[in-house]
N, CA, C and O atoms as a Maestro MAE file, in Angstrom:
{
 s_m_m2io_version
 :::
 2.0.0
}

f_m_ct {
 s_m_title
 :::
 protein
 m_atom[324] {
  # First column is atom index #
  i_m_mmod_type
  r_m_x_coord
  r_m_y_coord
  r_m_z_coord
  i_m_residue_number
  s_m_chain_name
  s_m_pdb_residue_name
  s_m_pdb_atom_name
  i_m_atomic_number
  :::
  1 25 94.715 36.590 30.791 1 A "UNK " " N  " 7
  2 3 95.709 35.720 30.201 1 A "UNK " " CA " 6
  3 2 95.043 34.845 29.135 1 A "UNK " " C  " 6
  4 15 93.858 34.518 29.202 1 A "UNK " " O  " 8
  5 25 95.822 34.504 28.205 2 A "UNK " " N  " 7
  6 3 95.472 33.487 27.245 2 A "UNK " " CA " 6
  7 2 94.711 32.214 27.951 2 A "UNK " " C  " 6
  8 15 94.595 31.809 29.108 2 A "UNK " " O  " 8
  9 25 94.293 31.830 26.771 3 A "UNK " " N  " 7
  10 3 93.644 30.181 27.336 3 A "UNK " " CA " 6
  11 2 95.040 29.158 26.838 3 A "UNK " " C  " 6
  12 15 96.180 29.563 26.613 3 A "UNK " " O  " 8
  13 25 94.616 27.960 26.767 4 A "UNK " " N  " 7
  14 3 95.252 26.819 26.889 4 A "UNK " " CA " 6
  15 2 95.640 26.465 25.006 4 A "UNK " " C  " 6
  16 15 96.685 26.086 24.477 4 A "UNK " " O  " 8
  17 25 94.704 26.695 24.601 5 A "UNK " " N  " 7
  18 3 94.868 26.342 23.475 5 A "UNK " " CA " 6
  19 2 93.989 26.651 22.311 5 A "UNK " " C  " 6
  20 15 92.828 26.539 22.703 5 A "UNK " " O  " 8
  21 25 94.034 27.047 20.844 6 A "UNK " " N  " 7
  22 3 93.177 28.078 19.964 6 A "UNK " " CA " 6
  23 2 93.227 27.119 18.778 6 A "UNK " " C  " 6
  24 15 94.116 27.075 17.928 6 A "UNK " " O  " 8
  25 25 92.115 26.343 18.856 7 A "UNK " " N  " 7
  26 3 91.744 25.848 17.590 7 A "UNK " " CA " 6
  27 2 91.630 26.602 16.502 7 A "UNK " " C  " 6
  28 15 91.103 27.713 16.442 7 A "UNK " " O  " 8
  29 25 92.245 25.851 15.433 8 A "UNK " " N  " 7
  30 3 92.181 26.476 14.069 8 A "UNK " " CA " 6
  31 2 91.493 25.421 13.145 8 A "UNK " " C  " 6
  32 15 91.646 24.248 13.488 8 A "UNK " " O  " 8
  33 25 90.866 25.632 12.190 9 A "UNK " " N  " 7
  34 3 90.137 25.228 10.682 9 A "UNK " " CA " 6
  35 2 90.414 25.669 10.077 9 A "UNK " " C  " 6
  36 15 90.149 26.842 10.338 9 A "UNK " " O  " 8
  37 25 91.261 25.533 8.519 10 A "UNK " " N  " 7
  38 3 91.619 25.492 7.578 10 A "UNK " " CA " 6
  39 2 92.089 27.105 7.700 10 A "UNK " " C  " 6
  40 15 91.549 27.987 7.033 10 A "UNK " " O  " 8
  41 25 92.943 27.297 8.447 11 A "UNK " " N  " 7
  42 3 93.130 29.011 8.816 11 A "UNK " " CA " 6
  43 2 92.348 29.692 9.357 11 A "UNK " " C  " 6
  44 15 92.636 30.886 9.264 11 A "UNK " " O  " 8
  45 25 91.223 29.428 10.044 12 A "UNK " " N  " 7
  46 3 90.566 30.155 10.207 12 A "UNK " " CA " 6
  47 2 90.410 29.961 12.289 12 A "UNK " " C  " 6
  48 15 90.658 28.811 12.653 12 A "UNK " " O  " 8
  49 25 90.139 30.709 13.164 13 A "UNK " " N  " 7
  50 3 90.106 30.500 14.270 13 A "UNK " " CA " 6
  51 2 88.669 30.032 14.856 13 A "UNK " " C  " 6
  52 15 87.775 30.870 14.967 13 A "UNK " " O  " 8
  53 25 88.511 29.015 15.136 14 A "UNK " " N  " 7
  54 3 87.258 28.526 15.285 14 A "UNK " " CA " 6
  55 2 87.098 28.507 16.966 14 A "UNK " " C  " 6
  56 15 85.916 28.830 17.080 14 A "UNK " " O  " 8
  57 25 87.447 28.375 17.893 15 A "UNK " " N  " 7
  58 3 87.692 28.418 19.408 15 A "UNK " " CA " 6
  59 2 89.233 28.520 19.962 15 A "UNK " " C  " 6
  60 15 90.142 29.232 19.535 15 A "UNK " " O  " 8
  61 25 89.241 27.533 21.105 16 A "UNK " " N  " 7
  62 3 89.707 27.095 21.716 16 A "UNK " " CA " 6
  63 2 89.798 26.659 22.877 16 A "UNK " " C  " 6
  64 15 88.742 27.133 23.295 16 A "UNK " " O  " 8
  65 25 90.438 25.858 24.179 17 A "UNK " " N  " 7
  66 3 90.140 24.549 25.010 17 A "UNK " " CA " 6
  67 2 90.669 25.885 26.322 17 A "UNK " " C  " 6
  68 15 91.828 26.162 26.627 17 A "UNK " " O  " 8
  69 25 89.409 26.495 26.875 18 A "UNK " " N  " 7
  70 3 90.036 27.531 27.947 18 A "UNK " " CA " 6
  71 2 89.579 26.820 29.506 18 A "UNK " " C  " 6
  72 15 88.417 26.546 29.807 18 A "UNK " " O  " 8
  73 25 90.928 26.578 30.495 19 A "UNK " " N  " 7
  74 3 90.054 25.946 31.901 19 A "UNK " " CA " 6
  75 2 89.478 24.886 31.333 19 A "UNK " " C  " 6
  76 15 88.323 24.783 31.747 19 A "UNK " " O  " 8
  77 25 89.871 23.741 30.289 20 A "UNK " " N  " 7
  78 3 88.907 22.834 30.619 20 A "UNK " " CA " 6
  79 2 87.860 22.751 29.851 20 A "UNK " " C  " 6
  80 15 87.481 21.588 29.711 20 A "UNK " " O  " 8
  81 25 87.118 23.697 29.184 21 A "UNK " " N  " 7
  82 3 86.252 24.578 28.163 21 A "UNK " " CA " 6
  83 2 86.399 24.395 26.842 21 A "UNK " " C  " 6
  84 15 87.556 24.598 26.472 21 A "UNK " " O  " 8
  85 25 85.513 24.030 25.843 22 A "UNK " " N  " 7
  86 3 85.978 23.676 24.525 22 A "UNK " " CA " 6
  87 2 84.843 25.021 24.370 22 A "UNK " " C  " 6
  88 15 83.668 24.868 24.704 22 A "UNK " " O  " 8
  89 25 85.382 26.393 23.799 23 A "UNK " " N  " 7
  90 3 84.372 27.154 23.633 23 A "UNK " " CA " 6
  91 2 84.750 27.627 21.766 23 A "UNK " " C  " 6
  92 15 85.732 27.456 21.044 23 A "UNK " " O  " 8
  93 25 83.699 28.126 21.612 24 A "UNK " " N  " 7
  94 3 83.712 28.631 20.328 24 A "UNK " " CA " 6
  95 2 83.118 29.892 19.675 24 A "UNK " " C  " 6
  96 15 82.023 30.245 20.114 24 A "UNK " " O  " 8
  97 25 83.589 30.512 18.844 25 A "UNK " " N  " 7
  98 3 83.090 32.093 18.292 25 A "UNK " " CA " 6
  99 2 81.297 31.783 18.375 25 A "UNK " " C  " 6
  100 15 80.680 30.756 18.094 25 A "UNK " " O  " 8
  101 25 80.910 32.828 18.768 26 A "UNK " " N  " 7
  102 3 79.456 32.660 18.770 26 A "UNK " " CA " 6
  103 2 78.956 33.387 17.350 26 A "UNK " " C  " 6
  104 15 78.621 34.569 17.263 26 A "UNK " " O  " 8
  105 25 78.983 32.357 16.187 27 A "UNK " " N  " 7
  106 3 78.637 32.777 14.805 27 A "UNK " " CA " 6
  107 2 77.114 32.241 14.934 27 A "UNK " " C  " 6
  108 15 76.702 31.433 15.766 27 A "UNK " " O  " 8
  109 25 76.399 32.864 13.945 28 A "UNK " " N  " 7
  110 3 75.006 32.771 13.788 28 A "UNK " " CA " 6
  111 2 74.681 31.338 13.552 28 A "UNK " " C  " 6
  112 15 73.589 30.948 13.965 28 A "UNK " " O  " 8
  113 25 75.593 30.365 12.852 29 A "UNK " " N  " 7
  114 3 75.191 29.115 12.768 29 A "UNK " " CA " 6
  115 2 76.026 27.901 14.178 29 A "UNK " " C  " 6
  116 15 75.876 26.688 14.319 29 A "UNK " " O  " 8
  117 25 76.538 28.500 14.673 30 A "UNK " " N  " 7
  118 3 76.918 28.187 16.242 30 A "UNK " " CA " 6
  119 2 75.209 28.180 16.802 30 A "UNK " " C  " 6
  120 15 74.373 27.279 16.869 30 A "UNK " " O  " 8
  121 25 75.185 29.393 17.090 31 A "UNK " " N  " 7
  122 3 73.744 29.329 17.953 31 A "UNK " " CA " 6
  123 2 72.581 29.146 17.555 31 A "UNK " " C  " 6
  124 15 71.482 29.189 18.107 31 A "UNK " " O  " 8
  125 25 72.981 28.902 16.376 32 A "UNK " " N  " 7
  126 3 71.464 27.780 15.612 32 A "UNK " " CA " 6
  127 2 71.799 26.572 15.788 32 A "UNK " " C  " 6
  128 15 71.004 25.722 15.388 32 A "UNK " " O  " 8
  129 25 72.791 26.226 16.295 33 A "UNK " " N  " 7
  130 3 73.283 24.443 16.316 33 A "UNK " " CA " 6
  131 2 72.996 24.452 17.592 33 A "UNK " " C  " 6
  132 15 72.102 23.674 17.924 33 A "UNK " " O  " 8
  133 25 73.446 25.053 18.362 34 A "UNK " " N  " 7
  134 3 73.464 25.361 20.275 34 A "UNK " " CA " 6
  135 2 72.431 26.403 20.882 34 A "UNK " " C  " 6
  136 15 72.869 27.204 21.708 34 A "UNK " " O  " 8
  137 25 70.988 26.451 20.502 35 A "UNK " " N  " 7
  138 3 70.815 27.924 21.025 35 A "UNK " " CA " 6
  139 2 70.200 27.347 22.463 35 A "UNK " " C  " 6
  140 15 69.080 27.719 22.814 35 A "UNK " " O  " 8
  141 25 70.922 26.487 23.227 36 A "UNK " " N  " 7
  142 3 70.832 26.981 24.733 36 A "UNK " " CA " 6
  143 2 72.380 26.949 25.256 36 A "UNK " " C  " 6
  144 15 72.543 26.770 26.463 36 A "UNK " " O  " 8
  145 25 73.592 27.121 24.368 37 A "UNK " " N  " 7
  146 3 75.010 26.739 24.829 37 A "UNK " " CA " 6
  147 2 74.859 28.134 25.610 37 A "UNK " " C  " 6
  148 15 74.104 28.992 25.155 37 A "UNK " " O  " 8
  149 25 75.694 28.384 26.968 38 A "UNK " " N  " 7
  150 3 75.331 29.478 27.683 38 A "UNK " " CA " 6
  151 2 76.738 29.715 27.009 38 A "UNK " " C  " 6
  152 15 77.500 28.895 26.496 38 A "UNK " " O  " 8
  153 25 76.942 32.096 27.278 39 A "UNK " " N  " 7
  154 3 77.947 32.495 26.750 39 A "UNK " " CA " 6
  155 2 79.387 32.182 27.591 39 A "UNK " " C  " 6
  156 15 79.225 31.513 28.612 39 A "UNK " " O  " 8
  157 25 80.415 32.484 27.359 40 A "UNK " " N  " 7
  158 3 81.469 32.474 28.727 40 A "UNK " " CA " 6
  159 2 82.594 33.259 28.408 40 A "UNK " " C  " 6
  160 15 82.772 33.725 27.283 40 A "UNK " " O  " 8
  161 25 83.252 33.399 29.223 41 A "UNK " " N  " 7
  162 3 84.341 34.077 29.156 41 A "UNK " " CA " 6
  163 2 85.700 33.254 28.912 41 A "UNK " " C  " 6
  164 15 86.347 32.713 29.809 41 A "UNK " " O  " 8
  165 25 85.956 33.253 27.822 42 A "UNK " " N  " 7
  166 3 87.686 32.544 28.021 42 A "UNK " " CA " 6
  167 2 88.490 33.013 28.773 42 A "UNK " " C  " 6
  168 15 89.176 32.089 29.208 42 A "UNK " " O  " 8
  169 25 88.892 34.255 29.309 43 A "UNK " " N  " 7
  170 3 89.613 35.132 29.857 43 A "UNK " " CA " 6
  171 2 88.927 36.522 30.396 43 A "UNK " " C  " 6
  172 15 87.980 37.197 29.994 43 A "UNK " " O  " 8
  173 25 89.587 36.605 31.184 44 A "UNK " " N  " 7
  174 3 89.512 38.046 31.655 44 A "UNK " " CA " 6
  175 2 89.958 39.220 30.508 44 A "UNK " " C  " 6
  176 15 91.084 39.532 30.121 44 A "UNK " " O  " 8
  177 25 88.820 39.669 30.177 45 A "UNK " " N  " 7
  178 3 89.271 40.969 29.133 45 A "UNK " " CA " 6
  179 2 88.717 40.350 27.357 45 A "UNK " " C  " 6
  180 15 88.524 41.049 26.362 45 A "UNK " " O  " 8
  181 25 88.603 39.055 27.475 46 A "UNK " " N  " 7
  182 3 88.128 38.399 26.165 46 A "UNK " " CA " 6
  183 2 86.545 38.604 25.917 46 A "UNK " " C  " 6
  184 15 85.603 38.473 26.699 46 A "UNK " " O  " 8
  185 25 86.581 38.971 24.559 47 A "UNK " " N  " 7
  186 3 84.773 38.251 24.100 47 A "UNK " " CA " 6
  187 2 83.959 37.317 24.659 47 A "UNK " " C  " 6
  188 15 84.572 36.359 25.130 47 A "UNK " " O  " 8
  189 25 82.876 37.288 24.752 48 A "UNK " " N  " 7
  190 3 82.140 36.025 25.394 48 A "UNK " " CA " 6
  191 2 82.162 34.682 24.283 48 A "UNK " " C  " 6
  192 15 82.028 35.347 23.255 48 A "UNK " " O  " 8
  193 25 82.214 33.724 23.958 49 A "UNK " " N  " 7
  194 3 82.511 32.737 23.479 49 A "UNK " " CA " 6
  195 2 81.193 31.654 23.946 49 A "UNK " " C  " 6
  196 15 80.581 31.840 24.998 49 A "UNK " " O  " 8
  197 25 80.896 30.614 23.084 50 A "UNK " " N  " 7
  198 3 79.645 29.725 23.283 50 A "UNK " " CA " 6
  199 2 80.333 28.416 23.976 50 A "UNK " " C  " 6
  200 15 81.279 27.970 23.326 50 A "UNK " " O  " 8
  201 25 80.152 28.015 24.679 51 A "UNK " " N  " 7
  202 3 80.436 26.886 25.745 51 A "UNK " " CA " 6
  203 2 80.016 25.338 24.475 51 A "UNK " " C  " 6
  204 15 78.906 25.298 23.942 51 A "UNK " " O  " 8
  205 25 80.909 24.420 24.240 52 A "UNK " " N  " 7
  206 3 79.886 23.291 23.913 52 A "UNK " " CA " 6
  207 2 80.148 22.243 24.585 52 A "UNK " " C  " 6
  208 15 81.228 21.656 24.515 52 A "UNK " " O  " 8
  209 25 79.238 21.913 25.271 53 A "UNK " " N  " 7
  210 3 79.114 20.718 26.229 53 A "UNK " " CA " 6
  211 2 79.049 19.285 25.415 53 A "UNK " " C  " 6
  212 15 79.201 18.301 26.139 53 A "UNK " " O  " 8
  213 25 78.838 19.023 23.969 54 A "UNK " " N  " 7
  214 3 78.663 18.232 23.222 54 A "UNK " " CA " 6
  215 2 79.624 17.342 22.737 54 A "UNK " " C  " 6
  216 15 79.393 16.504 21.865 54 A "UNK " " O  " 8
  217 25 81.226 17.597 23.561 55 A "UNK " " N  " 7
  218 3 82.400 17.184 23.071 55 A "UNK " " CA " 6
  219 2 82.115 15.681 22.634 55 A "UNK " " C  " 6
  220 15 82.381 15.545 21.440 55 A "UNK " " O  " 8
  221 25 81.862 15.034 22.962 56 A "UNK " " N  " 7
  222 3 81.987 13.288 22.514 56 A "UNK " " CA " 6
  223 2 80.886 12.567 21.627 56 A "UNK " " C  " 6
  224 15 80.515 11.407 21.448 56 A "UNK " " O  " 8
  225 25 80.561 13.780 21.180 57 A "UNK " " N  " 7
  226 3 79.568 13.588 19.540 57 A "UNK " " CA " 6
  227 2 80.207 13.998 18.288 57 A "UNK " " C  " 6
  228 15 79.617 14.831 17.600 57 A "UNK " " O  " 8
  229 25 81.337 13.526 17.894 58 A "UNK " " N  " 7
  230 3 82.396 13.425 16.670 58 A "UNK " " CA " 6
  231 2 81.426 14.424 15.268 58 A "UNK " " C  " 6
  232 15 81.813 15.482 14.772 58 A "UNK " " O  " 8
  233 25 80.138 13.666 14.916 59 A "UNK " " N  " 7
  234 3 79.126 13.658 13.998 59 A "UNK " " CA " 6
  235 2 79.137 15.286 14.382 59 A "UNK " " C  " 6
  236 15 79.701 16.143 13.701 59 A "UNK " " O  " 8
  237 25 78.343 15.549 15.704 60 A "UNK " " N  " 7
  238 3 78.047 17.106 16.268 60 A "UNK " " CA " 6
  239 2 79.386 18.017 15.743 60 A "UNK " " C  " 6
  240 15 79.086 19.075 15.190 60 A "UNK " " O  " 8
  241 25 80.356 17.808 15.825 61 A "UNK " " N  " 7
  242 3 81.730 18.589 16.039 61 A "UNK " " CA " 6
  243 2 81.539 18.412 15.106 61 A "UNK " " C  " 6
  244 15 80.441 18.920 14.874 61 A "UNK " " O  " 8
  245 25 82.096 17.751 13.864 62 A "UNK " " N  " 7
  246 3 82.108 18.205 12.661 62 A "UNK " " CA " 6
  247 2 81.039 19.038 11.417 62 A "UNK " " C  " 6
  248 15 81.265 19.574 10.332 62 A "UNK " " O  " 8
  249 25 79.707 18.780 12.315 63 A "UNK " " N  " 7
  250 3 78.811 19.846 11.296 63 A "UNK " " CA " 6
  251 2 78.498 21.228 11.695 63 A "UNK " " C  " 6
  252 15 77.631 21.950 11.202 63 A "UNK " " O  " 8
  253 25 79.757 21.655 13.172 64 A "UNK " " N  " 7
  254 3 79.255 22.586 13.960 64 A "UNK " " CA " 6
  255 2 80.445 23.506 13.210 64 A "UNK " " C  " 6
  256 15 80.208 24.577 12.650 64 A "UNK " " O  " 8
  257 25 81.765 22.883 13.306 65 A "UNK " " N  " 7
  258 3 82.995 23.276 12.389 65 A "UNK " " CA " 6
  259 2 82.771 23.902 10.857 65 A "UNK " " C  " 6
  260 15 83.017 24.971 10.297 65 A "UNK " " O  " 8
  261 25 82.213 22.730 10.532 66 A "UNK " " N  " 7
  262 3 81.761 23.386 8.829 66 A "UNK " " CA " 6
  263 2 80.971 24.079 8.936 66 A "UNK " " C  " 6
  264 15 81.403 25.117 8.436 66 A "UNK " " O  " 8
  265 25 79.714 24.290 9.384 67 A "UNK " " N  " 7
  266 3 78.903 25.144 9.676 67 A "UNK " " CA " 6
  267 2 79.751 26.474 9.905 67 A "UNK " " C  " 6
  268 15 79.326 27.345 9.147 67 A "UNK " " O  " 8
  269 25 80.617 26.843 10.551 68 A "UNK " " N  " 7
  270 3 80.849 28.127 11.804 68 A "UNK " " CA " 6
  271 2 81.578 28.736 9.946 68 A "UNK " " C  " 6
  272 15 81.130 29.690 9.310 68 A "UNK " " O  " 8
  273 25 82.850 27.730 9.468 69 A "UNK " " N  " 7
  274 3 83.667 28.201 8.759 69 A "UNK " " CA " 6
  275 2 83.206 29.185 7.763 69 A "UNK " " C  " 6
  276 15 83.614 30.293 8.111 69 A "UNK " " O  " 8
  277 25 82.753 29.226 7.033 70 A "UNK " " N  " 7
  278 3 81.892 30.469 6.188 70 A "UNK " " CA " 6
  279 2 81.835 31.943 6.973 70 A "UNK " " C  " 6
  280 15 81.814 33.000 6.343 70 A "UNK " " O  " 8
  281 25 81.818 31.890 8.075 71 A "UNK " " N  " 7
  282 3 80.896 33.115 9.063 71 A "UNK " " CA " 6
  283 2 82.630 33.342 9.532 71 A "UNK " " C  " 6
  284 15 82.865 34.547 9.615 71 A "UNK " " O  " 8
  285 25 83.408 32.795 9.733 72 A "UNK " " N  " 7
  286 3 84.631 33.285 10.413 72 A "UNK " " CA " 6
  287 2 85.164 34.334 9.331 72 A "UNK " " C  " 6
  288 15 84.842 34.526 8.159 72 A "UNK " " O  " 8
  289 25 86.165 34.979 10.227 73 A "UNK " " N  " 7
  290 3 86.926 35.800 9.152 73 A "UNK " " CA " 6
  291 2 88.318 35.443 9.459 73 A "UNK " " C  " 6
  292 15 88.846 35.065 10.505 73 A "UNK " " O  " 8
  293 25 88.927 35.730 7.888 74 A "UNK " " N  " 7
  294 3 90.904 35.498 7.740 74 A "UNK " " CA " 6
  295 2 91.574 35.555 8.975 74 A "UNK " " C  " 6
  296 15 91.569 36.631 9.573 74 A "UNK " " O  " 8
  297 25 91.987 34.861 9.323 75 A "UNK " " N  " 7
  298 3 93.600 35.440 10.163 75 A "UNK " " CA " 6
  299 2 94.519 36.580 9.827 75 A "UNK " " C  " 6
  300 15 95.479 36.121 9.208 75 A "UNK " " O  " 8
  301 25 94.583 37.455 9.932 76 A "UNK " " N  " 7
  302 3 95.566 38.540 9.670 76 A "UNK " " CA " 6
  303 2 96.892 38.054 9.568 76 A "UNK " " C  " 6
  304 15 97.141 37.721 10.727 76 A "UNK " " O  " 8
  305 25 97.640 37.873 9.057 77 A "UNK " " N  " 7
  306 3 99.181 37.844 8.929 77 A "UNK " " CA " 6
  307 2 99.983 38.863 9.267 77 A "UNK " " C  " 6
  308 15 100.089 39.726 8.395 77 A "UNK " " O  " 8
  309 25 100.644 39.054 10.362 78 A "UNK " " N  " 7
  310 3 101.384 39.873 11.397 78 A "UNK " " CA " 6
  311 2 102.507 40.228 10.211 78 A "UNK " " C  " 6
  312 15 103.027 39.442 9.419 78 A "UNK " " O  " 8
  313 25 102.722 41.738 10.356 79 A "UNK " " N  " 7
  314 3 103.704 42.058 9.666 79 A "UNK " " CA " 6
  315 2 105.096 41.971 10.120 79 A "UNK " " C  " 6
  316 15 105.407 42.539 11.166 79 A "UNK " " O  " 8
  317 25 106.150 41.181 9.297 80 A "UNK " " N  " 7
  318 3 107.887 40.677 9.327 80 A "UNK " " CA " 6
  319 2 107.447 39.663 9.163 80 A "UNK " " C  " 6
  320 15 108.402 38.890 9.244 80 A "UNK " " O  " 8
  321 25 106.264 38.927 8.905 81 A "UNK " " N  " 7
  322 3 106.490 37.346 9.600 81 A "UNK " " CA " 6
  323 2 106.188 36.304 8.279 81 A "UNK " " C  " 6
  324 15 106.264 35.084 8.425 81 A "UNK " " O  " 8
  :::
 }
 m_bond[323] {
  # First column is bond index #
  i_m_from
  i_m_to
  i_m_order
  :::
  1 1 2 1
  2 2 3 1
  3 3 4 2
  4 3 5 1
  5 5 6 1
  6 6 7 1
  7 7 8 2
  8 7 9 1
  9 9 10 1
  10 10 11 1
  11 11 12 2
  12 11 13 1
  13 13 14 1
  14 14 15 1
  15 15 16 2
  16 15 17 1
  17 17 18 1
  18 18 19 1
  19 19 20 2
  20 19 21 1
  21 21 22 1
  22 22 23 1
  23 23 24 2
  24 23 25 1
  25 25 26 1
  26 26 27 1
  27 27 28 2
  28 27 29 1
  29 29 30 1
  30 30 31 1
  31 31 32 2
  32 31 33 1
  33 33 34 1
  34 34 35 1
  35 35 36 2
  36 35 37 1
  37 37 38 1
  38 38 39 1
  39 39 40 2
  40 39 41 1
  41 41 42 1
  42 42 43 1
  43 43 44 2
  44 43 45 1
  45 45 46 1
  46 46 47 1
  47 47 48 2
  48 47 49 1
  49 49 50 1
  50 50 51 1
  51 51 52 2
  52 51 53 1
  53 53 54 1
  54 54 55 1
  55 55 56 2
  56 55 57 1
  57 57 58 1
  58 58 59 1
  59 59 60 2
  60 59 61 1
  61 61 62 1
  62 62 63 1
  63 63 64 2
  64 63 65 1
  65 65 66 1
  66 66 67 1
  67 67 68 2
  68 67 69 1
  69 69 70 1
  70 70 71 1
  71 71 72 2
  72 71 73 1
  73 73 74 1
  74 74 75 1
  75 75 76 2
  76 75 77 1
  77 77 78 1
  78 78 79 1
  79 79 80 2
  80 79 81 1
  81 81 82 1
  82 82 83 1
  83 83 84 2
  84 83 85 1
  85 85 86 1
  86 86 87 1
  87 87 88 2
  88 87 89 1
  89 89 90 1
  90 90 91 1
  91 91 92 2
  92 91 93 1
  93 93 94 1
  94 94 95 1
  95 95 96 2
  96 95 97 1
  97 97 98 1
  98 98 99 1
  99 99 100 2
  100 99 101 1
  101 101 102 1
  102 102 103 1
  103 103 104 2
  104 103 105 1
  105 105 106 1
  106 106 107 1
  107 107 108 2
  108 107 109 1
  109 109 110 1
  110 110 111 1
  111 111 112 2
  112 111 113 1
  113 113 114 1
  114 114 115 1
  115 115 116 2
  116 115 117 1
  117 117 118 1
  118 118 119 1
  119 119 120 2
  120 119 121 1
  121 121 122 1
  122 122 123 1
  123 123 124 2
  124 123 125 1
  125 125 126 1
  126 126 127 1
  127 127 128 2
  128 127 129 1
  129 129 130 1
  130 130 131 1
  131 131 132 2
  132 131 133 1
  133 133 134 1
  134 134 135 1
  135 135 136 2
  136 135 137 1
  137 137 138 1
  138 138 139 1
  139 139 140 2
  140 139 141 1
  141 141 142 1
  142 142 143 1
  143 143 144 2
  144 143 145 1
  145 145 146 1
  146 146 147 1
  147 147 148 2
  148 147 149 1
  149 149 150 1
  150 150 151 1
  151 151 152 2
  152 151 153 1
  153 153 154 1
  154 154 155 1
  155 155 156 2
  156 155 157 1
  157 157 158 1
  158 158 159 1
  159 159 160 2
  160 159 161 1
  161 161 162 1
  162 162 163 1
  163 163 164 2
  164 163 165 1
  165 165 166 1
  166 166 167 1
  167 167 168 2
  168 167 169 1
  169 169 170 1
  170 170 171 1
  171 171 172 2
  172 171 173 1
  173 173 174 1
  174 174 175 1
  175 175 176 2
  176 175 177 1
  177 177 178 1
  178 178 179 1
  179 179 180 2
  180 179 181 1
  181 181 182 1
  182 182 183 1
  183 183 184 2
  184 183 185 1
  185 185 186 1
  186 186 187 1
  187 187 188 2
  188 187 189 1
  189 189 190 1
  190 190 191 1
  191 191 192 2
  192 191 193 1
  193 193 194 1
  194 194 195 1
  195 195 196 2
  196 195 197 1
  197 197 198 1
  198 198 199 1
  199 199 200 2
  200 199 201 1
  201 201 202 1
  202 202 203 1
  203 203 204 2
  204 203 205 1
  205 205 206 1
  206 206 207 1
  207 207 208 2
  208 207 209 1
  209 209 210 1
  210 210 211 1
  211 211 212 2
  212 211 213 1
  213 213 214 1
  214 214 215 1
  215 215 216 2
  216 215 217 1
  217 217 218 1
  218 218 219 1
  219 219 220 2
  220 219 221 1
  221 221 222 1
  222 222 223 1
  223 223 224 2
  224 223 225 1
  225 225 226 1
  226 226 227 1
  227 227 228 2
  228 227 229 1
  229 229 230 1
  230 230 231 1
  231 231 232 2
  232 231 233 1
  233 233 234 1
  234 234 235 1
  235 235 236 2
  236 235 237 1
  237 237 238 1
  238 238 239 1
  239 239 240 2
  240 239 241 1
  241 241 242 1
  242 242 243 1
  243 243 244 2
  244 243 245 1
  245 245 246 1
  246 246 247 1
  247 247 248 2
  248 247 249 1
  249 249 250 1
  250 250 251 1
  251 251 252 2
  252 251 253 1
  253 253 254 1
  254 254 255 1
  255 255 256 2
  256 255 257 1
  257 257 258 1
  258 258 259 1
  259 259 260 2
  260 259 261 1
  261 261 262 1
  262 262 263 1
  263 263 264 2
  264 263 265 1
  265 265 266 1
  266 266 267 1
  267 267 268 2
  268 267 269 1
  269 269 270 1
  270 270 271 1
  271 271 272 2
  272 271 273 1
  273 273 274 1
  274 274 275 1
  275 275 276 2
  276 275 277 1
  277 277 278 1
  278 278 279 1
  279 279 280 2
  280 279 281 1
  281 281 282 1
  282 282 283 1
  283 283 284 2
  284 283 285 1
  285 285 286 1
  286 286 287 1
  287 287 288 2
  288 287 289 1
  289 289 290 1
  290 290 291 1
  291 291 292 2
  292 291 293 1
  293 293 294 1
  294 294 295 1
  295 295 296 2
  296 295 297 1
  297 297 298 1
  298 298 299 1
  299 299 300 2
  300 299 301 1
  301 301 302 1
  302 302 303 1
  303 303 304 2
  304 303 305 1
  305 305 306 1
  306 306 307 1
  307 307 308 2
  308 307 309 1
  309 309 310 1
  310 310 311 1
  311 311 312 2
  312 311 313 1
  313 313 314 1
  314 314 315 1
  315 315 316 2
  316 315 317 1
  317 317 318 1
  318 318 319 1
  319 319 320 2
  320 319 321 1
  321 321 322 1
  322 322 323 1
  323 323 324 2
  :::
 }
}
């Protein structure tokens, strides 16, 4: 099943808040910011995703965000929509 909720950046899908979990795409500059964040599972059947335990460092979150954005790819736009 889905998680709780799927953060987005400027269109782009950067995590989201699974169980409690603020996890995020494990991009190359993710695990140069985090390289001991352990991997996890958002879901059953999902990618492994990087755990960040760092939530209440504002400064951290925002150079981890800009950082990731470059390395993400487009959102697809669902066709009718």
């Amino acid at each position: 099943m889905m998680g709780e909720y799927i953060l987005y950046y400027r269109d782009k899908i950067i995590g989201g808040i699974y169980d409690n979990r603020f996890l995020v795409k494990p991009t190359k500059s993710a695990r140069e910011k985090m390289p001991d964040a352990s991997l996890e599972l958002p879901y059953d059947g999902a990618k492994p995703m990087l755990l960040v335990d760092n939530v209440e460092n504002r400064d951290f979150l925002k150079e981890l965000v800009l950082s990731m954005y470059n390395e993400l790819p487009v959102v697809k736009k669902k066709k009718g929509l």
